[in-house]
C-alpha positions in Angstrom: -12.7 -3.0 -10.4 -14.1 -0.2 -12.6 -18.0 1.0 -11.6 -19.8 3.5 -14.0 -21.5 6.9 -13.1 -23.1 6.3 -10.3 -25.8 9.0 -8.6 -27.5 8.2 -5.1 -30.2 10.1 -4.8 -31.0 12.0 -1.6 -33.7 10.5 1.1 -34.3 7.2 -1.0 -34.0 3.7 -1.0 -31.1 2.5 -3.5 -30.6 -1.3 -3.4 -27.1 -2.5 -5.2 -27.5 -6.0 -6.7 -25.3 -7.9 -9.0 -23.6 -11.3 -9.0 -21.4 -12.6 -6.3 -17.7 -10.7 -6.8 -18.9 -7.6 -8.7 -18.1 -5.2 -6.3 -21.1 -4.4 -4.4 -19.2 -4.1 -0.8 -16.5 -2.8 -1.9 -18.6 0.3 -3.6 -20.6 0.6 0.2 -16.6 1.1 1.5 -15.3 3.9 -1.4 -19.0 5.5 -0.2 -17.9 6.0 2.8 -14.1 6.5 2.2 -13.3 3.1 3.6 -10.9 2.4 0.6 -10.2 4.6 -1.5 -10.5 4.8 -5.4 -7.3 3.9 -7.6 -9.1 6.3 -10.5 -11.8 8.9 -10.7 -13.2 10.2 -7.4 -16.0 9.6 -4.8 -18.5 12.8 -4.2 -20.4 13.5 -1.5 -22.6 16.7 -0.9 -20.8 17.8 -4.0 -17.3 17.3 -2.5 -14.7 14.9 -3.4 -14.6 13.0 0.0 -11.0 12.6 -0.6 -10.6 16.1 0.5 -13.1 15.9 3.6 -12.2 14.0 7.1 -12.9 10.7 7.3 -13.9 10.8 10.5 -16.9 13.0 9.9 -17.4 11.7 6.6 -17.8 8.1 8.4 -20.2 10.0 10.9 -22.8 11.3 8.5 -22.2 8.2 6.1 -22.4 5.1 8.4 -21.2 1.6 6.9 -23.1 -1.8 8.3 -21.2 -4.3 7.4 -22.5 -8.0 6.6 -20.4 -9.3 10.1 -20.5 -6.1 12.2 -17.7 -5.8 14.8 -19.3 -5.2 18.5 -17.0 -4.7 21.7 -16.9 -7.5 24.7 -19.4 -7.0 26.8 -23.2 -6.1 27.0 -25.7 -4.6 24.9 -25.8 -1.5 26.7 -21.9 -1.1 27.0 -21.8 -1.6 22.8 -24.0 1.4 22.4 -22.2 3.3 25.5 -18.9 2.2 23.4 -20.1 3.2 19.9 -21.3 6.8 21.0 -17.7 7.7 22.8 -16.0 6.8 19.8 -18.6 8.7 17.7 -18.3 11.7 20.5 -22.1 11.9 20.8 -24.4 11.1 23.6 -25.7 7.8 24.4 -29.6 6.8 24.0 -31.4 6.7 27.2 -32.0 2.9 28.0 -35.6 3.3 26.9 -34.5 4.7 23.5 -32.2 1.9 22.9 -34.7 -0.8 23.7 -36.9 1.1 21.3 -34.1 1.0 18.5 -33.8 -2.8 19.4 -37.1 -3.3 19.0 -37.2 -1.8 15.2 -34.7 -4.6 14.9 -36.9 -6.7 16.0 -34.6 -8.3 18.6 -35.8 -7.9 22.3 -33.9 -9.4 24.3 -32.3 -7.5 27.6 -29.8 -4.8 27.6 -28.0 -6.6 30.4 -27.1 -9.6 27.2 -23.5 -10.3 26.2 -23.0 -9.7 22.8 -20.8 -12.7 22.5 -23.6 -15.2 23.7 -25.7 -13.9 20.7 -26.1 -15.4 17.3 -24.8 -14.2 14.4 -28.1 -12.3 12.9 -28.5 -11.0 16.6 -25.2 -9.2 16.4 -26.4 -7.9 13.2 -29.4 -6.8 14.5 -27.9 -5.3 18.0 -25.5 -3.4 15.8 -27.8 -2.1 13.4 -29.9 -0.7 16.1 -26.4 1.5 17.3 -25.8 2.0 13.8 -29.4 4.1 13.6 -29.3 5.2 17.3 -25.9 7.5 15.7 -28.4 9.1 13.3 -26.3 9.1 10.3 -27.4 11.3 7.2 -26.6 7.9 4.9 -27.2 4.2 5.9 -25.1 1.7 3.9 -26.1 -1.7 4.5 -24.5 -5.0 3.5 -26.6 -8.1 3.3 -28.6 -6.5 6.6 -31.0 -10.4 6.1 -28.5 -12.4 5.3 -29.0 -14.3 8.5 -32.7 -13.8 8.8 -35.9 -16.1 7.4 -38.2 -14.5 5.2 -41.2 -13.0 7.3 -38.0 -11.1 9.6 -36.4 -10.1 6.7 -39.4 -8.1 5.4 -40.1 -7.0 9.2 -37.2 -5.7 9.9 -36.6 -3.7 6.8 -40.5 -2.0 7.0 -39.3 -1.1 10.5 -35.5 0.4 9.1 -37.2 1.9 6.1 -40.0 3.6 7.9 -37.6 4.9 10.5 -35.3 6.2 8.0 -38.0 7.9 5.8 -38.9 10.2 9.4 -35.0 11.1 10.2 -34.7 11.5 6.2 -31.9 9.2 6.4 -30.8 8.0 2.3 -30.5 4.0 2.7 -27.9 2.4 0.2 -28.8 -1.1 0.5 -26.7 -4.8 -0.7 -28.8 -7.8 -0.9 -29.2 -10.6 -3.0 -32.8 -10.8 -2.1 -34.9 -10.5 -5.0 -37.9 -10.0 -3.1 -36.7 -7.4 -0.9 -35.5 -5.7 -4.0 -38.9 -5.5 -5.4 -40.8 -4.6 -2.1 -38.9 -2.1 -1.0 -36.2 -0.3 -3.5 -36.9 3.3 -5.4 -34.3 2.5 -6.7 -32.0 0.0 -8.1 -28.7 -0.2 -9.2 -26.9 -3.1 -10.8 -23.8 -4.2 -11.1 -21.9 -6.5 -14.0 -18.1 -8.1 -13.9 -16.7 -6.0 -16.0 
């Protein structure tokens, strides 16, 4: 897969769309070091991220994938789980039902995560995903599993949030309509 030039700005809303196969999550994982690049190189803050450690590169830029992996258990022990792996401190419980809730998903912190449908897991994850403040928010298909009037909900609520932390948002949907409501700026991808 070969991508052109490609500049995200700081602090903005960058949505990635382009037909099914053209690369659009696998450019969210060389963002963020996932995979690395067969040619030419991946910068970040100026820096070839080859030559920086993954580990904090994964801190400050924070993947979401379109099925997110979450631990056995509850709620509350994901985001307990997800902070000692990140070696940061864990929301209070009121914080985390306050991330949930700019999910839109309310539902007790006391809830298994593998009783939960799929777009609940995205949404319980997401929440943990912006409860780790990351500096850059890649997101893959983060409606895929949502109706319309959730879709656009849940994205204000992300968007909003992210403008405050000044948190960049790299975003992959096929969603035309999200695309035009909410992108600064839009990149697209071709086969080829």
């Amino acid at each position: 897969m070969r991508y052109p030039d490609i500049i995200i700005e700081k602090n903005t809303v960058t949505f990635i769309k382009g037909a099914s196969g053209c690369g659009k999550s696998t450019l969210l994982k060389l963002f963020n070091g996932t995979i690395s690049p067969s040619i030419g190189c991946v910068l970040y803050g100026g820096k070839d991220i080859s030559l920086l450690d993954k580990i904090a590169l994964r801190r400050d830029v924070l993947l979401v994938k379109q099925v997110p992996y979450l631990f056995q258990g509850s709620i509350y022990q994901n985001f307990v789980a997800f902070h000692q792996v990140h070696e940061s401190i864990c929301p209070s419980q009121s914080d985390i039902s306050n991330y949930l809730d700019l999910c839109c998903i309310s539902v007790a912190l006391e809830t298994r995560c593998d009783t939960m449908s799929g777009g609940e897991r995205q949404r319980v994850f997401l929440s943990i995903a912006l409860s780790l403040m990351p500096k850059v928010l890649l997101l893959d298909e983060p409606t895929s599993a949502l109706n319309k009037e959730l879709s656009n909900e849940l994205l204000y609520n992300i968007i909003e949030h992210c403008k405050q932390q000044n948190v960049s948002l790299v975003i992959v949907s096929h969603d035309l309509e999200l695309q035009s409501t909410f992108a600064e700026k839009i990149i697209e991808l071709r086969r080829g």
